[in-house]
VEXPA-923254 format. One record per residue (C-alpha): x, y, z negated. Coordinates in steps of 0.2 Angstrom, whole numbers, padded with zeros to 4 digits, always signed. Example, Ala and Ser with C-alpha at 12.3 -4.5 7.8 and 13.67 -1.06 7.14 Angstrom:
+0062-0022-0039
+0068-0005-0036
end
This chain:
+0000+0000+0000
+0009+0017+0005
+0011+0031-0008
-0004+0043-0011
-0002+0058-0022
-0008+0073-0028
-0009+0087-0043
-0017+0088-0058
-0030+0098-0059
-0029+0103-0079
-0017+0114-0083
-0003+0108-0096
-0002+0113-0115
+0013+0122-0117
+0019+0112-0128
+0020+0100-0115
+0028+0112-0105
+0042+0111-0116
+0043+0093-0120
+0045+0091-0100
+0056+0104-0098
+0066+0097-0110
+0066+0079-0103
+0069+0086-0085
+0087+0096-0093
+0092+0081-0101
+0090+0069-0083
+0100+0083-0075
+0114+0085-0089
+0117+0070-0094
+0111+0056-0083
+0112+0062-0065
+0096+0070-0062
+0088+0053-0064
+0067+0054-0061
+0058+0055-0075
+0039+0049-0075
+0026+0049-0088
+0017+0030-0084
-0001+0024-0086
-0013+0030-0100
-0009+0048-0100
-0009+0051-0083
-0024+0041-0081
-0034+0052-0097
-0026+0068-0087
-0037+0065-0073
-0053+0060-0081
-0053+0076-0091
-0048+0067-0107
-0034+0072-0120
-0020+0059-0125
-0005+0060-0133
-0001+0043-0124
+0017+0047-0119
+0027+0035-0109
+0041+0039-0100
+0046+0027-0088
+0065+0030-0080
+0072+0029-0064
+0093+0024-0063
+0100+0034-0046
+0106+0023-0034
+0125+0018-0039
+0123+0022-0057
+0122+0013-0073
+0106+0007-0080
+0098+0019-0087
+0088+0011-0103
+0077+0021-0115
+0088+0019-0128
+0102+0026-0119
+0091+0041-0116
+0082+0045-0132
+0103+0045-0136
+0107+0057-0123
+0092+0068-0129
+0099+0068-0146
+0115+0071-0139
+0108+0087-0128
+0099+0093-0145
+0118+0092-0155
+0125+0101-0141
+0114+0116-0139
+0122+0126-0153
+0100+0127-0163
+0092+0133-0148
+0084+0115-0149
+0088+0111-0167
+0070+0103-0174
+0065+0099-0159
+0066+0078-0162
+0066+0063-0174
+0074+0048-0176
+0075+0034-0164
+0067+0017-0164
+0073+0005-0154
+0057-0010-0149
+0066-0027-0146
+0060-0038-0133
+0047-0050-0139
+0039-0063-0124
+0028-0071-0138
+0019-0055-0139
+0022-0051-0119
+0035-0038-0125
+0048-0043-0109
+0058-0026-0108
+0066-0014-0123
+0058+0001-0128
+0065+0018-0138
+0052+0029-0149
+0055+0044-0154
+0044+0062-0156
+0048+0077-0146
+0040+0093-0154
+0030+0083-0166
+0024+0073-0151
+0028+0053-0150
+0037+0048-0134
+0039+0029-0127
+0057+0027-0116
+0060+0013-0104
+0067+0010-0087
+0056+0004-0073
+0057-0015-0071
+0051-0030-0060
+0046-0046-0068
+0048-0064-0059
+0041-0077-0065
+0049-0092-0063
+0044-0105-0077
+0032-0119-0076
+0019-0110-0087
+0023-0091-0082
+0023-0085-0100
+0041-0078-0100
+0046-0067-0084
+0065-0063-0076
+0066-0045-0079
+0076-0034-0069
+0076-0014-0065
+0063-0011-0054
+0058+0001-0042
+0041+0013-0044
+0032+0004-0033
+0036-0013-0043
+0033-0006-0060
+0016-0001-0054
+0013-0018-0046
+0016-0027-0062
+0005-0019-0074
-0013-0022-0079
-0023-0012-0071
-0022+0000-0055
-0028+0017-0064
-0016+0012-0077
-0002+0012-0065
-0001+0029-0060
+0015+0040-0061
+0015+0059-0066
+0031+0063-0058
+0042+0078-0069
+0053+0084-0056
+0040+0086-0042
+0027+0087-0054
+0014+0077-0042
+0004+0061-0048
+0010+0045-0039
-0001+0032-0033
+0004+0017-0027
-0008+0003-0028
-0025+0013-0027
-0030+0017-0045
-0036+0036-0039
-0049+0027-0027
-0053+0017-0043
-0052+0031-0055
-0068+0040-0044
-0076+0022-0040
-0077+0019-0060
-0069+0000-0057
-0054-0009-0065
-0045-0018-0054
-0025-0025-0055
-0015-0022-0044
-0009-0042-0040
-0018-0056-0041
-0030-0056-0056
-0027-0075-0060
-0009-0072-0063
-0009-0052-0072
-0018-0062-0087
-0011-0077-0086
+0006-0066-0088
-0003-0059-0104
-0017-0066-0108
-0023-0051-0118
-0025-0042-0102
-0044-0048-0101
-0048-0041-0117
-0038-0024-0114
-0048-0024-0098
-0065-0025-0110
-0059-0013-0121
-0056-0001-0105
-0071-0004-0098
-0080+0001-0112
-0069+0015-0118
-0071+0023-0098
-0088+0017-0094
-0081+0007-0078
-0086-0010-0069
-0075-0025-0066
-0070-0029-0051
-0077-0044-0044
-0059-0052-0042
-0058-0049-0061
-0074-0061-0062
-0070-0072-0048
-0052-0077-0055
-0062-0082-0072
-0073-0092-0064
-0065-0100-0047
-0059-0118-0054
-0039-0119-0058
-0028-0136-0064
-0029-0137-0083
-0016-0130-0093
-0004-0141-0104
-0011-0136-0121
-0022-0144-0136
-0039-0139-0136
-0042-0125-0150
-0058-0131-0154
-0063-0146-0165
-0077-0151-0156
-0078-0154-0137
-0089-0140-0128
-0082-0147-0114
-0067-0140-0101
-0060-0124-0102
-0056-0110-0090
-0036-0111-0089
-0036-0092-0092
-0049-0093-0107
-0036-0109-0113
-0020-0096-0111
-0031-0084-0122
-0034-0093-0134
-0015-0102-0135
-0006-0088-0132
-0015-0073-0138
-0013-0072-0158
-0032-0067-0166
-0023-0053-0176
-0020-0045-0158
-0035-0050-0152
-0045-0042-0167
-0038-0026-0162
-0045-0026-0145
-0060-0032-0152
-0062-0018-0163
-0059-0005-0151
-0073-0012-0140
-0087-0015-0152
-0082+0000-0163
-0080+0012-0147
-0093+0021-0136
-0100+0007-0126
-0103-0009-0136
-0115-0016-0125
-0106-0012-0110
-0091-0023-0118
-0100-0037-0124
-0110-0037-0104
-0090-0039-0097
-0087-0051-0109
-0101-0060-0104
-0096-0061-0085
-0079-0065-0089
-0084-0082-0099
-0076-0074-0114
-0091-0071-0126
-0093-0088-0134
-0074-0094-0135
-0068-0075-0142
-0084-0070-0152
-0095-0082-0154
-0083-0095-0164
-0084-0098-0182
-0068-0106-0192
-0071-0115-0209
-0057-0120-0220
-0054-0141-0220
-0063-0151-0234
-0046-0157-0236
-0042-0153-0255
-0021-0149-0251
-0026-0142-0233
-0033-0123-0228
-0031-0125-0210
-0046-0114-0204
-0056-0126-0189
-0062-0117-0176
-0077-0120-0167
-0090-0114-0157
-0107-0107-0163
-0118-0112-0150
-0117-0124-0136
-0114-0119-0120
-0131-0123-0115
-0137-0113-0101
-0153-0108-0107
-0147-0104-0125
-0135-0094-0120
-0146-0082-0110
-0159-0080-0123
-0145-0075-0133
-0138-0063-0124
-0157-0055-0119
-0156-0052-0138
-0139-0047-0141
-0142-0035-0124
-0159-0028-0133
-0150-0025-0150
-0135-0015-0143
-0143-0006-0131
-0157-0001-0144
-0144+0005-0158
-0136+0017-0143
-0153+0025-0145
-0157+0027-0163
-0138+0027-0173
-0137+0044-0162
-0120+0043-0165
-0108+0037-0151
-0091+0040-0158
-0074+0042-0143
-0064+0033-0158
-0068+0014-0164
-0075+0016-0181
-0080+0002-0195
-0098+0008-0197
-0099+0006-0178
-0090-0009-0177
-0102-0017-0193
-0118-0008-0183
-0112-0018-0166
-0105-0036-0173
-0124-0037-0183
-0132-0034-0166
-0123-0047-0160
-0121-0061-0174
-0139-0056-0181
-0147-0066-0164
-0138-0082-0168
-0143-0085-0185
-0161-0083-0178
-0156-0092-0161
-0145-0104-0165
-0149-0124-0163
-0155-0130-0180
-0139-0144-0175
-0125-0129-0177
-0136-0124-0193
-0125-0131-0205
-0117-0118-0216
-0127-0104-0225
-0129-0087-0214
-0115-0078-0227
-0104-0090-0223
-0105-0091-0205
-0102-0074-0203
-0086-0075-0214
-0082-0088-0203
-0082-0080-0187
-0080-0061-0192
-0066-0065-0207
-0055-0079-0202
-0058-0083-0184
-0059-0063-0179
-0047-0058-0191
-0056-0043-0196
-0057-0035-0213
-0067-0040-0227
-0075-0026-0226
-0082-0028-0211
-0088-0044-0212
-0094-0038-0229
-0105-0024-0218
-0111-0037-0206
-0118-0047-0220
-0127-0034-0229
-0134-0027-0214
-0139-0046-0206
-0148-0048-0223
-0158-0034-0224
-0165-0036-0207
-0169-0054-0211
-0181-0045-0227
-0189-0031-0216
-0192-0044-0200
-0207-0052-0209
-0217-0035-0212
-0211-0025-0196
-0230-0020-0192
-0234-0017-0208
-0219-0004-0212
-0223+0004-0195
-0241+0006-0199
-0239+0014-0217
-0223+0026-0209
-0236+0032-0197
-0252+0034-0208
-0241+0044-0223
-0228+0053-0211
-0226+0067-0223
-0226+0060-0238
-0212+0056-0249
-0204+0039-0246
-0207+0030-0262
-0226+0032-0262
-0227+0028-0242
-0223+0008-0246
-0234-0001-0256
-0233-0017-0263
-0227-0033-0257
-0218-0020-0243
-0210-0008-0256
-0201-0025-0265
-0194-0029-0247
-0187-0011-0245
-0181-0011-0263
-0172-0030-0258
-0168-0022-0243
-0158-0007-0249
-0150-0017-0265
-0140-0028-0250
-0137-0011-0241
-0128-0005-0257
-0110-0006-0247
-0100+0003-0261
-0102+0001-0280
-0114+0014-0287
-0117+0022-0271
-0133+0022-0261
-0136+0012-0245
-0127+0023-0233
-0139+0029-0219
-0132+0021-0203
-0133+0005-0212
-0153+0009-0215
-0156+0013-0197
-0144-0002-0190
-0154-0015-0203
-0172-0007-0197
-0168-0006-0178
-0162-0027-0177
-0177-0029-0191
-0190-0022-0177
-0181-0024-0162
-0193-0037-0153
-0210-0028-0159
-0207-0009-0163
-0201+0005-0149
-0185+0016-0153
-0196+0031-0159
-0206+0020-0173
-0189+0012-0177
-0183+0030-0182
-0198+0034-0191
-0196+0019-0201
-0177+0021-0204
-0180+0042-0208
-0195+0037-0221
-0182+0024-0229
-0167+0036-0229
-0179+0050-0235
-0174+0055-0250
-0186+0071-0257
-0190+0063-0274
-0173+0053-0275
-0184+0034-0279
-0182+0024-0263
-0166+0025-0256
-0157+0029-0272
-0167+0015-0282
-0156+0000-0281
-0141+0012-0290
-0153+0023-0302
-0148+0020-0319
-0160+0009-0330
-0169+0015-0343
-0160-0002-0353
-0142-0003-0350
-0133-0020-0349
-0126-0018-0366
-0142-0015-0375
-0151-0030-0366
-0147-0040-0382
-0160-0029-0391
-0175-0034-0380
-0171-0050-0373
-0160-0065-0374
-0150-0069-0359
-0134-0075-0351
-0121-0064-0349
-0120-0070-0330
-0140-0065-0328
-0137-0045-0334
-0135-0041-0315
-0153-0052-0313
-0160-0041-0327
-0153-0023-0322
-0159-0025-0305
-0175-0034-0313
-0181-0016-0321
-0173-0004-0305
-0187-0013-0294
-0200-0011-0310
-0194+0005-0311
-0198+0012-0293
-0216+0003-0292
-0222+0012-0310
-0213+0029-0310
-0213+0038-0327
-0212+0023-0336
-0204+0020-0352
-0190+0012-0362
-0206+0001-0371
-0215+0000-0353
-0198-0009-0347
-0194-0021-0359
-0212-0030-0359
-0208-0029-0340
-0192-0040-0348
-0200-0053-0357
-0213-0054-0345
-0203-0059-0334
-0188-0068-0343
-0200-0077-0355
-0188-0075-0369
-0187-0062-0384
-0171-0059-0395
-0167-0071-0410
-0172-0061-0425
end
C-alpha cells in the first residue's frame, strides 16, 4: 500500500511544541538527524478530536549508522539537557529501561522517561519474523516505517506523526478506517492475534472506547476452521473444540492482563457495544462467561475453570437477547456514560450481563449458589477486585427482590408521584425495597449509593417496565425528602446491639438479625418508640431476657 499523508488539523499545545522541539534538537545534535515519529494511540486520538498523553516515540537509525535504541536516546536527551548550561535544566526525569518479555508479547526494549511533566515511550522501529512452530516468539530486527506499521494491531493504530516534516503518515489505510469507523490489522488477522493473543480483546476494548465496527476479516479469522493447537484444554469439562485463536487466548494470555482489557470495556462508554464484538468473535462464553471454583481437594486450591452455559445454540441467544436488553437499557437510565472505565460502571455492566444467567442458565449448570458463582467467574476466573464482584452481588440480589413486584412498584410510583418515598410503598412492597436497599448497602454505614438503586431497578424491570417507569421507580427509591427509605437500612436503631441484652435473649451472632429486625419495623411504624420496638423484639424472637 503506497504512503498517504496529511496534517493535523488541531493545533498543538505548546507544551507539546516544546517537548518536540526538543526531541527534534536532540536527533540533530546527537544522533544524525535521525526521524523522530510519535506511533499509534496519540496520533490516532489527534485525529478523532480526542486528547492523550499517549506518547510513543518510535526511532528511525540513518542509513550507515548505529542502532539507534530508545535507551540510547532517552541518554542522549539527558546528555543534551547536561550540556545546555540550565536553559533546559528541569525539563526531564529519570529513565526506565522495559526489558523484553515474549511471555507478555514484550519482543523489543523500551525507555520511559517524562519530558515537561509529560511521559514519553522510546523505541526504534522493528520487523518481527516469526519463525517458530507455534509463532509466540518473533526474530526482531530494525525495521523500516512501513514494517513497523505492518506489524502492529490495528491499522488506525499504525499511524505516524512525523516531527521533522510534521505530516501524519499512513501506510496501511488506517485514515480510510479512521472516517469508515472500522478496525481492521493491517496483515492477516489470523496471525496479528495469534502473535498476541490479547489483540482480540484490545480490539474489543477499541471498539468500544471509539464506537467502531469489526472488520469482517476480524470475524472471519475467528470463525473459518484452523488445525488445533498443541495445548491442554483449559476447561474441566468438554464443551467441545475450540477455535485455535480462542485456545491461544486462553493459554497464552494471563487473566490478570486480560481483566484489564476487560475492565476497560465493560467500565468504558460502550458496554454493549463490547459485549456485541465479543459476541461475534466467539469470545463471550470462553472470556466471560466462565466460572472457576477451588478443587474439593483438602491440600489443593487450583481454581477449575469451566464454562457457565453450554454452547447450545438456542441458550446462547436467549442470553444474549437479555444481556443486549439490560445494557442497552442501563445506557438510558444510569445517564451517566463515563470516557474513563469506572468500578460503578463496570459493577452496573458485569450485573447486566451475569444477572441473565442465574435466571437463564440450565438447572444442570445450577450447581453452586448465585453468590458463589459470581465469585467464581468475576473473582477468580476474571481476576477482578473483590470489590467488584462484591458490587455485582449486591446489585444481582436486589433485582432478584424487586423482579417479583415490578408491576406493583410501577403502579404505586405512578399513583403517589409526589409524595415522599417512604409512604409511596406499602406493605409486602416496602419490605422488598427495605431488603432491597439493605444488600445495596455497598459501604459500611453508608446508604445504597444511587447508581446501584437505578442499576438493581432497571435489570429488576427490564422485561416488563419502559426506561421512563424504570426511572420513576429508581427516583421514588433514591428519593430521600424525609430521610426513611433509602437511608433505612443504616438509620440508627432505637435499641443498640449492646443494649439488646436488656430486651431479649439472643446470640451474639444473631445482633446483626435483630438490628436489621427493628430498621425494617422502624420504617413501616414511624414515630415509634423504644417500648413500641422491643415488643416488636419478642414478637418476633420469641424470647425475653433471664431475670
Amino acid at each position: 500500500m503506497s504512503l498517504t499523508t496529511t496534517r493535523l488539523a488541531r493545533t498543538l499545545d505548546p507544551s507539546l511544541v516544546r517537548i518536540f522541539t526538543l526531541l527534534k534538537s536532540v536527533s540533530t545534535t546527537k544522533c544524525g538527524g535521525a526521524p523522530l515519529r510519535v506511533a499509534g494511540g496519540w496520533v490516532r486520538d489527534m485525529l478523532l478530536g480526542k486528547e492523550s498523553n499517549d506518547i510513543d516515540i518510535a526511532i528511525e537509525t540513518p542509513a550507515g549508522s548505529p542502532l539507534i535504541t530508545g535507551a540510547f536516546f532517552a541518554s542522549q536527551i539527558e546528555a543534551f539537557v547536561r550540556e545546555s548550561e540550565g536553559v533546559n535544566a528541569g525539563l526531564t526525569g529519570t529513565i526506565s529501561v522495559i526489558k523484553t518479555n515474549p511471555e507478555k508479547s514484550k519482543h523489543i526494549e523500551t525507555a520511559q522517561m517524562k519530558v515537561l511533566g509529560v511521559p514519553l515511550e522510546f523505541c526504534h522501529l522493528r520487523h518481527d519474523e516469526y519463525t517458530s512452530g507455534d509463532h509466540r516468539v518473533p526474530e526482531v530486527r530494525p525495521g523500516s516505517p512501513l514494517e513497523d506499521a505492518m506489524r502492529r494491531d490495528f491499522a488506525c493504530n499504525a499511524l505516524f506523526y512525523n516531527l521533522q516534516t510534521e505530516l501524519v503518515e499512513d501506510f496501511c489505510g488506517g485514515l480510510a478506517d479512521l472516517r469508515s469507523g472500522v478496525l481492521r490489522c493491517p496483515l492477516n488477522p489470523y496471525e496479528t492475534f495469534m502473535d498476541d493473543p490479547l489483540r482480540m480483546l484490545r480490539g474489543v476494548r477499541f471498539g468500544g472506547q471509539l464506537g467502531f465496527a469489526l472488520h469482517e476479516s476480524i470475524t472471519g479469522a475467528l470463525t473459518t476452521p484452523q488445525p488445533p493447537l498443541d495445548m491442554p484444554y483449559p476447561f474441566s469439562s468438554d464443551v467441545g473444540p475450540l477455535h485455535p485463536l480462542v485456545h491461544a487466548l486462553l493459554h497464552k494470555v494471563s487473566r490478570e492482563r486480560a481483566a484489564i482489557e476487560l475492565s476497560k470495556s465493560l467500565g468504558g462508554p460502550r458496554p454493549r457495544l463490547c459485549i456485541e464484538h465479543l459476541a461475534r468473535l466467539g469470545l463471550l462464553q470462553t472470556a466471560v462467561l466462565v466460572e472457576a471454583h477451588f478443587s474439593e481437594k483438602p491440600k489443593s486450591r487450583t481454581a477449575r475453570p469451566d464454562i457457565i452455559v453450554p454452547m447450545v445454540p438456542g441458550a446462547t441467544v436467549e442470553l444474549q437477547s437479555r444481556m443486549f436488553a439490560n445494557l442497552e437499557l442501563l445506557h438510558e437510565v444510569l445517564e451517566v456514560t463515563p470516557e474513563k472505565a469506572s468500578t460503578e460502571r463496570i459493577v452496573a455492566s458485569l450485573s447486566a450481563v451475569l444477572e441473565p444467567v442465574t435466571q437463564l442458565a440450565p438447572a444442570a449448570v445450577v450447581a453452586e449458589s448465585t453468590n458463589s458463582r459470581i465469585d467464581g467467574a468475576v473473582l477468580r476466573w476474571m481476576k477482578l477486585p473483590s470489590r467488584v464482584s462484591d458490587g455485582v452481588k449486591a446489585v444481582v440480589s436486589a433485582a432478584q427482590v424487586l423482579r417479583p413486584l415490578a408491576q406493583a412498584l410501577v403502579s404505586a410510583t405512578m399513583d403517589s408521584a409526589d409524595s415522599d418515598s417512604a409512604v409511596i410503598f406499602a406493605g409486602e412492597v416496602r419490605t422488598a425495597v427495605f431488603t432491597a436497599l439493605k444488600a445495596l448497602c455497598l459501604e459500611a454505614r453508608s446508604p445504597p449509593p444511587r447508581w446501584a438503586v437505578t442499576t438493581a431497578v432497571a435489570l429488576a424491570l427490564s422485561q416488563s417496565v419502559e426506561a421512563d417507569g424504570i426511572r420513576a421507580v429508581a427516583n421514588a427509591i433514591a428519593k430521600d425528602s424525609g430521610g426513611s427509605l433509602l437511608q433505612s437500612p443504616v438509620v440508627p436503631p432505637l435499641i443498640r446491639g449492646d443494649q439488646l441484652s436488656a430486651h431479649i435473649s439472643i446470640s451474639r451472632n444473631e445482633t446483626g438479625k435483630a438490628l436489621d429486625a427493628q430498621r425494617e419495623f422502624m420504617l413501616h411504624n414511624p414515630g415509634c418508640s423504644v417500648q413500641d420496638v422491643a415488643a416488636f423484639l419478642v414478637q418476633t424472637f420469641g424470647t425475653t431476657p433471664q431475670q
